[in-house]
C-alpha angles and dihedrals in degrees: 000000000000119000115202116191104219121198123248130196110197116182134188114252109182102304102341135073123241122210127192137158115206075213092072108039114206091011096108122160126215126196139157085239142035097251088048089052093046090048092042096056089034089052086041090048090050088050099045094045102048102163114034114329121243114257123269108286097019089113093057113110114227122224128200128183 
């Protein structure tokens, strides 16, 4: 089985934390701590790829002009 590391961004909004991948578009966490942002994405990212998940930057749109 192949393991891929995504990158999440997680930011502070009033009291809570915020997580998101740009790898994952429209899966976002939300904790009242780090730690509860980063295991609600990672829980969100598990539910939404149930069978293997698509390598890092395969979200990404792709704009030519």
């Amino acid at each position: 089985m192949k393991l891929y590391t995504y990158p999440i961004k997680i930011e502070r909004e009033g009291r809570k934390y915020y997580a998101y991948s740009e790898d994952f578009p429209g899966v976002y966490g939300l904790g009242k701590t780090i730690e509860a942002a980063k295991t609600s994405i990672l829980q969100a990212m598990r539910m939404l790829t149930p069978g293997p998940a698509p390598p890092p930057g395969a979200g990404k749109s792709r704009c030519s002009n």
